[in-house]
KOLLUMZA-664677 format. One line per field, with one value per atom (N, C-alpha, C): residue number from 1; atom name; x, y, z. Coordinates in pm, 1 decimal. Example, Ala and Ser with C-alpha at 12.3 -4.5 7.8 and 13.67 -1.06 7.14 Angstrom:
REM KOLLUMZA-664677
num <- (1,1,1,2,2,2)
atome <- (N,CA,C,N,CA,C)
x <- (1319.0,1230.0,1320.0,1285.0,1367.0,1290.0)
y <- (-569.0,-450.0,-330.0,-225.0,-106.0,3.0)
z <- (780.0,780.0,780.0,708.0,714.0,787.0)
REM end
This chain:
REM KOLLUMZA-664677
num <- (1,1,1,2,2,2,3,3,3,4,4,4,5,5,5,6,6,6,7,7,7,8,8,8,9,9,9,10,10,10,11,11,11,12,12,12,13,13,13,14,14,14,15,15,15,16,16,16,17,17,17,18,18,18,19,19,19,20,20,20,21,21,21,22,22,22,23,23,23,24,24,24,25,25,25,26,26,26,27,27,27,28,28,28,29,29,29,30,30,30,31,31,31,32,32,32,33,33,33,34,34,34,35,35,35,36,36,36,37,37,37,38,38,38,39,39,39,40,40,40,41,41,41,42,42,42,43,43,43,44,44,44,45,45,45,46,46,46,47,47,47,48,48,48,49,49,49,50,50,50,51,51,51,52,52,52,53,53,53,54,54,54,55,55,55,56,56,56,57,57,57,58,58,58,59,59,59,60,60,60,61,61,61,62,62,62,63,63,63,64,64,64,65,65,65,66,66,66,67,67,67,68,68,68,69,69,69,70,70,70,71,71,71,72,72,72,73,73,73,74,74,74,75,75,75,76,76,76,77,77,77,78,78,78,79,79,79,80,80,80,81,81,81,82,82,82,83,83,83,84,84,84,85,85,85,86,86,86,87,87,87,88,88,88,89,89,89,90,90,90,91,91,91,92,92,92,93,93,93,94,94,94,95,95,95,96,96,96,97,97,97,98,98,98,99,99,99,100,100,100,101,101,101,102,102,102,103,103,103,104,104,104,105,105,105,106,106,106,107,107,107,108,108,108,109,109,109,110,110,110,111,111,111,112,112,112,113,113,113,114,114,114,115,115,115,116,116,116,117,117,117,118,118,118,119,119,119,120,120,120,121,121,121,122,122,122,123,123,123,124,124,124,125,125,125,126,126,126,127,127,127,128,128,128,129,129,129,130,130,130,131,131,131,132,132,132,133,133,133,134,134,134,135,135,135,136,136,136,137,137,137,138,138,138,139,139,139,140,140,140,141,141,141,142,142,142,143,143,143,144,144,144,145,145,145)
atome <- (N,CA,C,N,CA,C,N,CA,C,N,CA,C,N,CA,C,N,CA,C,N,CA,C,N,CA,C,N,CA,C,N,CA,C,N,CA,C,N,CA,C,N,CA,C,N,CA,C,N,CA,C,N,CA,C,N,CA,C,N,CA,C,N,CA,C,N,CA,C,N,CA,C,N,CA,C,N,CA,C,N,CA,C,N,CA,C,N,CA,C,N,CA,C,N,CA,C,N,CA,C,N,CA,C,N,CA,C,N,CA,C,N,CA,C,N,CA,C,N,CA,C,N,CA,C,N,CA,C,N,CA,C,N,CA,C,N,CA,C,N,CA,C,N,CA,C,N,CA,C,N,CA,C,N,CA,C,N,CA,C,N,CA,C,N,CA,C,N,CA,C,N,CA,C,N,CA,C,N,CA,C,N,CA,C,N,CA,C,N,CA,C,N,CA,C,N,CA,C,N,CA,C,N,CA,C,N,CA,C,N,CA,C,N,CA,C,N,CA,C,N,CA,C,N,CA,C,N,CA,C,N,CA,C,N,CA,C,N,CA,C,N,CA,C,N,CA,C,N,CA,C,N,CA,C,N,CA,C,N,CA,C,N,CA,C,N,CA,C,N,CA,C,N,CA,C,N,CA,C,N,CA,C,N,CA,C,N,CA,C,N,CA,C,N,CA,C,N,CA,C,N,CA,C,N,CA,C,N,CA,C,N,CA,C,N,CA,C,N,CA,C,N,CA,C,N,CA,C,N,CA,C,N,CA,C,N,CA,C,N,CA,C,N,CA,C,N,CA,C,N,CA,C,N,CA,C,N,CA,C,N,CA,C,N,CA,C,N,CA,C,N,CA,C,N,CA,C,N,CA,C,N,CA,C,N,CA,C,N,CA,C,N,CA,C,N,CA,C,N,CA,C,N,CA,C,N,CA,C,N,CA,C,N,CA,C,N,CA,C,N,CA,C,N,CA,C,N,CA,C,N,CA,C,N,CA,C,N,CA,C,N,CA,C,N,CA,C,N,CA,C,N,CA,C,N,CA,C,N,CA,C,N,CA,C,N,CA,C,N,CA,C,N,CA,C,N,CA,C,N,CA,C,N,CA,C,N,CA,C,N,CA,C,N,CA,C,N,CA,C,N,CA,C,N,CA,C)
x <- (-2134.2,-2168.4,-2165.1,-2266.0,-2243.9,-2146.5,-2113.3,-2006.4,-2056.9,-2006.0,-2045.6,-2003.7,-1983.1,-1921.8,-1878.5,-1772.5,-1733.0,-1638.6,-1627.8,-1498.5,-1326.7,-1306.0,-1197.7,-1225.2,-1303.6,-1393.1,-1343.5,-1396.4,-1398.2,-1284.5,-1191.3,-1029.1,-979.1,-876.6,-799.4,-751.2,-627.5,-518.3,-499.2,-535.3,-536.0,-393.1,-331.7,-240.0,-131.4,-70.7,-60.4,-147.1,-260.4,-353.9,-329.8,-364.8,-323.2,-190.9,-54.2,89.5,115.8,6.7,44.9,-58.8,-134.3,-236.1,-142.5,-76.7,23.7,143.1,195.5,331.8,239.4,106.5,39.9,45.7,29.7,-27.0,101.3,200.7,318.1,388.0,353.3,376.7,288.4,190.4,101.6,174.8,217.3,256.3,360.9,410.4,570.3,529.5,442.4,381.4,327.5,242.1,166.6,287.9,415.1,470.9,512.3,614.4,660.2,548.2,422.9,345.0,302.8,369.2,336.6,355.2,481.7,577.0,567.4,525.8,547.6,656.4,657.7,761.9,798.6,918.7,955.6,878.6,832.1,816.8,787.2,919.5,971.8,953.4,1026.0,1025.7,871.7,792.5,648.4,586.1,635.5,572.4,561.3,736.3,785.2,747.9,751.8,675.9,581.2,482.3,382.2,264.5,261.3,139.8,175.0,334.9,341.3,285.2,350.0,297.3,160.3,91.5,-84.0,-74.2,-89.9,-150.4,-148.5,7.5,88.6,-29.8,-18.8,-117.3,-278.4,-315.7,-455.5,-506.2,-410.6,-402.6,-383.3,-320.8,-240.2,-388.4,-481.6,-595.0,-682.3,-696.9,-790.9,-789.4,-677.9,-656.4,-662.8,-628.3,-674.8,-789.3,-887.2,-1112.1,-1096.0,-1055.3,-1072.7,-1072.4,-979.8,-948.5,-1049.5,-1059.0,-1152.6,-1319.5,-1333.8,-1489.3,-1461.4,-1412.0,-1382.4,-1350.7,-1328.5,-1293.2,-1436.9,-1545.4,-1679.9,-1747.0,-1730.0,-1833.9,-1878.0,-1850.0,-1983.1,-1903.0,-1943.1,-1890.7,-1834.6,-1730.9,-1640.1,-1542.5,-1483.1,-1353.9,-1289.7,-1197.4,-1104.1,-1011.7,-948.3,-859.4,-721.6,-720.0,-604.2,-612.0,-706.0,-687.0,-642.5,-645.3,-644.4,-491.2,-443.9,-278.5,-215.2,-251.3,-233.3,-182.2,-323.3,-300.4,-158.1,-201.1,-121.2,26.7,65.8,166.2,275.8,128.8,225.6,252.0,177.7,157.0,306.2,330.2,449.9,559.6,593.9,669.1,707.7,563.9,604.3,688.0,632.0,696.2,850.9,888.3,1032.6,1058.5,1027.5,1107.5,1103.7,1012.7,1040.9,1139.1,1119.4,1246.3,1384.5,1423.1,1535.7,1514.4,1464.2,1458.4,1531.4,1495.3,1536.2,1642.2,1695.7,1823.6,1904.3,1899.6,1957.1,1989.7,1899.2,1905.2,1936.2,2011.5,2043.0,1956.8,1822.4,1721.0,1746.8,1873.1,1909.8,1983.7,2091.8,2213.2,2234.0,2162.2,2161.9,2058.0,1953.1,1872.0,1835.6,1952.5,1939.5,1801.2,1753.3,1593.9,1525.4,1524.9,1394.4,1387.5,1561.2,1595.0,1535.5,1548.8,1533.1,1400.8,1293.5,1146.4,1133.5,1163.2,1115.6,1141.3,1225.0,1297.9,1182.9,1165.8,1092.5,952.4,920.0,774.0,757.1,852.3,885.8,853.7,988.7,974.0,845.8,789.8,710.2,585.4,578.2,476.4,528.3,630.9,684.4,652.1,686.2,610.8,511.8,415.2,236.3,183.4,273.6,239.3,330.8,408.5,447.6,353.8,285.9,222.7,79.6,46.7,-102.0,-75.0,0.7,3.1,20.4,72.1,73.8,-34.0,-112.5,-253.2,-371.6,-316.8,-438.0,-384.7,-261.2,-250.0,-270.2,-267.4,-320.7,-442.2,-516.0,-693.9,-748.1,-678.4,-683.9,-714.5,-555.1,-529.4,-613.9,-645.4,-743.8,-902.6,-932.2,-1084.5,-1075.5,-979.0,-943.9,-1068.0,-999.5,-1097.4,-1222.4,-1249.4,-1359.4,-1487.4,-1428.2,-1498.6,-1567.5,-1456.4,-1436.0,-1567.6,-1589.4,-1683.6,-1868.2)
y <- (-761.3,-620.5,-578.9,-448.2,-440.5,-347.0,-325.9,-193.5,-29.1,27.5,164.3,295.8,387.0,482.1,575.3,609.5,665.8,772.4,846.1,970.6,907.3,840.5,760.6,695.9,670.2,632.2,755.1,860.2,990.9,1049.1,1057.8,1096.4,1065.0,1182.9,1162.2,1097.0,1023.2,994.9,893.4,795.1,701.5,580.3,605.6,578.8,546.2,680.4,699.3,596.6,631.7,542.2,403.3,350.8,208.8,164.7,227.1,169.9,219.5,256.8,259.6,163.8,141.0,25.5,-138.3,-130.4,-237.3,-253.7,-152.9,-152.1,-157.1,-93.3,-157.2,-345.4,-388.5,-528.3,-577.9,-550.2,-619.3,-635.7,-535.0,-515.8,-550.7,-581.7,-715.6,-844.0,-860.5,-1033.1,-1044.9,-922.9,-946.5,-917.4,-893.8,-895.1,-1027.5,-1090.2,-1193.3,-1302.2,-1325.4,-1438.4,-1429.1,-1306.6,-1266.9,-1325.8,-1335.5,-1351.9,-1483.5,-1573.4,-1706.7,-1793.0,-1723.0,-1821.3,-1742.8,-1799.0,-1723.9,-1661.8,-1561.3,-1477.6,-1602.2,-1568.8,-1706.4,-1654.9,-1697.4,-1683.2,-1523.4,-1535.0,-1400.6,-1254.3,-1298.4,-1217.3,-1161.8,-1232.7,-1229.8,-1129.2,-1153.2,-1108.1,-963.3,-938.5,-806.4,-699.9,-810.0,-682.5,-703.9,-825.4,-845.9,-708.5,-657.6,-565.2,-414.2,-420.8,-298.5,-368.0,-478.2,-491.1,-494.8,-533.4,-550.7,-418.9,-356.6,-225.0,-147.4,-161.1,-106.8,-186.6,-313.1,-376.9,-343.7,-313.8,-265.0,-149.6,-38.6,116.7,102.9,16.0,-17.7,-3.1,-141.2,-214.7,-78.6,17.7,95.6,236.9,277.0,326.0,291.2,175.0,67.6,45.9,74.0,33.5,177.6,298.6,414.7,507.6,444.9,479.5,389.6,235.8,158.9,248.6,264.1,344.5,488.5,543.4,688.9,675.9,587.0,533.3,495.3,421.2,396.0,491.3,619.8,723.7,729.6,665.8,645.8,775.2,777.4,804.8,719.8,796.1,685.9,755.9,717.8,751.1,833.4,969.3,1059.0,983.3,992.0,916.1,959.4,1108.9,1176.6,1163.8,1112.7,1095.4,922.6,847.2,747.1,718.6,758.2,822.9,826.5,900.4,981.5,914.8,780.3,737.9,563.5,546.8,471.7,485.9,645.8,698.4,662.1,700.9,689.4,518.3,444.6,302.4,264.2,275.4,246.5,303.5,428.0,512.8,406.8,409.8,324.6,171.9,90.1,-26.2,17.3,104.4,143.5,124.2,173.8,254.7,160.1,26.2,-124.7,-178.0,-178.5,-278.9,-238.0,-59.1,6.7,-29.2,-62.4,-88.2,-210.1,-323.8,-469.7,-507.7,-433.4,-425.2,-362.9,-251.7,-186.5,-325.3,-370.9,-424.0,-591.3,-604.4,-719.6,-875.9,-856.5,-922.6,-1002.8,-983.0,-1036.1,-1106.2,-1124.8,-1160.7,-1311.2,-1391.2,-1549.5,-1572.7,-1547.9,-1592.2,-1471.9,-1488.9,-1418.1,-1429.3,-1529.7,-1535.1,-1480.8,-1472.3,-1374.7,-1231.0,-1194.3,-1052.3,-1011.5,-1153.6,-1137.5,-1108.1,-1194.9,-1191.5,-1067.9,-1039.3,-894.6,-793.1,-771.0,-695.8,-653.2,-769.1,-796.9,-679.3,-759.1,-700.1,-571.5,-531.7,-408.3,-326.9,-349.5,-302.6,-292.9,-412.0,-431.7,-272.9,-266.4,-192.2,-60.2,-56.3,104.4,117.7,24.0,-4.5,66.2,-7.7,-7.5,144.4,188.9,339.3,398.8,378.9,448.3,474.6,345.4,334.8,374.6,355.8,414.2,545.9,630.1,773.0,825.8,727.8,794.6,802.3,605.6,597.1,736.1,786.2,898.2,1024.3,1006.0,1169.5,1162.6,1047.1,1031.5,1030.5,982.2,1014.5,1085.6,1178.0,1320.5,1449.9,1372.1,1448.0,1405.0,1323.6,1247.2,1354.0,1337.3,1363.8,1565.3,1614.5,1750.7,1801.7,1763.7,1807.1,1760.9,1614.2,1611.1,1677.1,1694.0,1798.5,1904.3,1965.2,2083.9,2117.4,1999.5,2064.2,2037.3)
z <- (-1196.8,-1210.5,-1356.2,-1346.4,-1504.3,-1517.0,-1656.9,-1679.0,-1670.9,-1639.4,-1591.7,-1690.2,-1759.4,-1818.6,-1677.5,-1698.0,-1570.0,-1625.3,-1499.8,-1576.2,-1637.8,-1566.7,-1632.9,-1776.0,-1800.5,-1942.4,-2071.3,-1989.6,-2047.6,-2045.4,-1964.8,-1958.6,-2130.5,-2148.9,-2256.2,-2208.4,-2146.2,-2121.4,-1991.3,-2002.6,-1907.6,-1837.1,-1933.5,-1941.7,-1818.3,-1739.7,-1608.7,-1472.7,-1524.6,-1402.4,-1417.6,-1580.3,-1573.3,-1543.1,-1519.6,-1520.2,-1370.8,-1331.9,-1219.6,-1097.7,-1171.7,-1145.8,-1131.8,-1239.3,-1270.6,-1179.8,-1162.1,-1034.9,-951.0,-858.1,-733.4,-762.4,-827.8,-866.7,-823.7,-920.1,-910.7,-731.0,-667.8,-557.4,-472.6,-450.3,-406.7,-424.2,-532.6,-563.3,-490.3,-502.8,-422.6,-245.7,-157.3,-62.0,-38.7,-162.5,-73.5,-103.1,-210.9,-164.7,-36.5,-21.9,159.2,290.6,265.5,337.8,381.0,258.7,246.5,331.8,413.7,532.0,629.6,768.7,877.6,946.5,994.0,1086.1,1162.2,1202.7,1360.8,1499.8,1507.3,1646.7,1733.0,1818.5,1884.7,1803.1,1648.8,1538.0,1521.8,1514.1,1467.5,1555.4,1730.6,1797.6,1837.4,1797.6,1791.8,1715.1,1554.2,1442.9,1413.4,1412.0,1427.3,1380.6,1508.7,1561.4,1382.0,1411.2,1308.4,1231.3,1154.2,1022.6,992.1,1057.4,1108.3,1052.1,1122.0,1153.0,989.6,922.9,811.5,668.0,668.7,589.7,554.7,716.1,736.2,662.3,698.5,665.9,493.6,470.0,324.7,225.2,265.4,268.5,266.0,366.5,334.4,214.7,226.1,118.4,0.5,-25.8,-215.9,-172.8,-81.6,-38.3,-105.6,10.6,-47.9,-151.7,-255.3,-402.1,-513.9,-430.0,-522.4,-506.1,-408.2,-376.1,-465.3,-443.4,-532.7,-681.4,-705.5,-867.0,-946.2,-818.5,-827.5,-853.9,-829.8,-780.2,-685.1,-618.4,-436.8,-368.5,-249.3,-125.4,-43.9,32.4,69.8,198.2,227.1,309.3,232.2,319.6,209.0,216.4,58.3,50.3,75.2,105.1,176.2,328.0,372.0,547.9,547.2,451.9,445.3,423.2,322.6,325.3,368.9,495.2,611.8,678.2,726.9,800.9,776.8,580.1,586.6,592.5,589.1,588.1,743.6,823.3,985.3,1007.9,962.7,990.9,923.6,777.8,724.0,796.4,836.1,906.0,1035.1,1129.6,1218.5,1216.8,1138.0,1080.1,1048.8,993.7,926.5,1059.6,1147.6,1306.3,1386.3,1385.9,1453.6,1398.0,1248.4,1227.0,1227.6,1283.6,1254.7,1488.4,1499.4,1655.0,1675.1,1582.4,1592.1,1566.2,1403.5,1427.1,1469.7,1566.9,1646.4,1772.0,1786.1,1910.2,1911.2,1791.9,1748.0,1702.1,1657.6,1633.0,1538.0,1458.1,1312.3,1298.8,1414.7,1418.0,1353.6,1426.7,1379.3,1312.5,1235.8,1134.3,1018.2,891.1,827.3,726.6,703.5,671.9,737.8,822.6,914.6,861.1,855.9,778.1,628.5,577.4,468.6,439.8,507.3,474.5,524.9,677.1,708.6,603.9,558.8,491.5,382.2,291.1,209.7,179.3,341.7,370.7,426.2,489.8,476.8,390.4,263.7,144.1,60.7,47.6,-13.6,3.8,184.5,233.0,240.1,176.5,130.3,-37.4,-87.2,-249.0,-265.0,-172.9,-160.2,-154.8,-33.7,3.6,-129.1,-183.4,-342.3,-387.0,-455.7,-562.7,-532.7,-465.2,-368.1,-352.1,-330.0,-343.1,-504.0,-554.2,-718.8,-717.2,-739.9,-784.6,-774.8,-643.6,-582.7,-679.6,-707.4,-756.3,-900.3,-935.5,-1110.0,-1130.5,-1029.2,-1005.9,-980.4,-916.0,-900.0,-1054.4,-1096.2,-1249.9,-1324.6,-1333.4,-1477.7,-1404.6,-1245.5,-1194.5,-1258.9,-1245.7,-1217.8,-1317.8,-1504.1,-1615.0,-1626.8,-1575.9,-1586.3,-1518.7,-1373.2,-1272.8,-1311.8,-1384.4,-1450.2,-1525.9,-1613.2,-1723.1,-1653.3)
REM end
């Protein structure tokens, strides 16, 4: 592709967008090692479906910000949010289910990776809600003129 002049081009102050571009990244890496090794089994089957779901939603919101960063049209990236908001939420509330219900007891690796990926997909939704509100701030002036 070629290069584009875009409103971010034109922004004073870019600064914000890129360091926060950078903590999304960093928090990917720390997602896809977690990802590297499979859940056990039972474990997998239980959180499985959340994490799916939490990743997916994750996934459309970084499409939805990458398309809006493009100029195109796209998905809102506040319904996208939204939705990755309840997906993470839900995931929190499986794995506060599992260990309630003793899922952890004898394989503290399982804890650990879950844990991980968990986290990680609370990261994601961090840094993905900055990303939007710094794209926001940078889009605000340029709109403007």
């Amino acid at each position: 592709r070629r290069e584009q002049l875009g409103f971010v081009n034109q922004s004073q102050d870019v600064t914000p967008l890129v360091r926060g571009g950078r903590r999304h990244w960093h928090t990917v890496i720390m997602l896809m090692r977690g990802s590297a090794h499979a859940l056990d089994g039972e474990l997998g089957r239980d959180v499985g479906p959340a994490l799916t779901a939490a990743a997916k939603a994750l996934s459309a919101v970084a499409r939805a910000l990458a398309t809006s960063m493009r100029g195109e049209e796209g998905a809102s990236i506040d319904a996208a949010l939204e939705t990755a908001s309840g997906a993470v939420t839900a995931l929190d509330a499986q794995m506060d289910r599992l260990t309630q219900a003793g899922a952890f007891s004898g394989d503290g690796a399982s804890l650990v990776q879950l844990s991980a990926a968990v986290a990680a997909c609370e990261h994601l939704l961090e840094n993905l809600t900055e990303l939007a509100a710094r794209l926001k701030d940078i889009r605000s002036p340029a709109e403007a003129e």
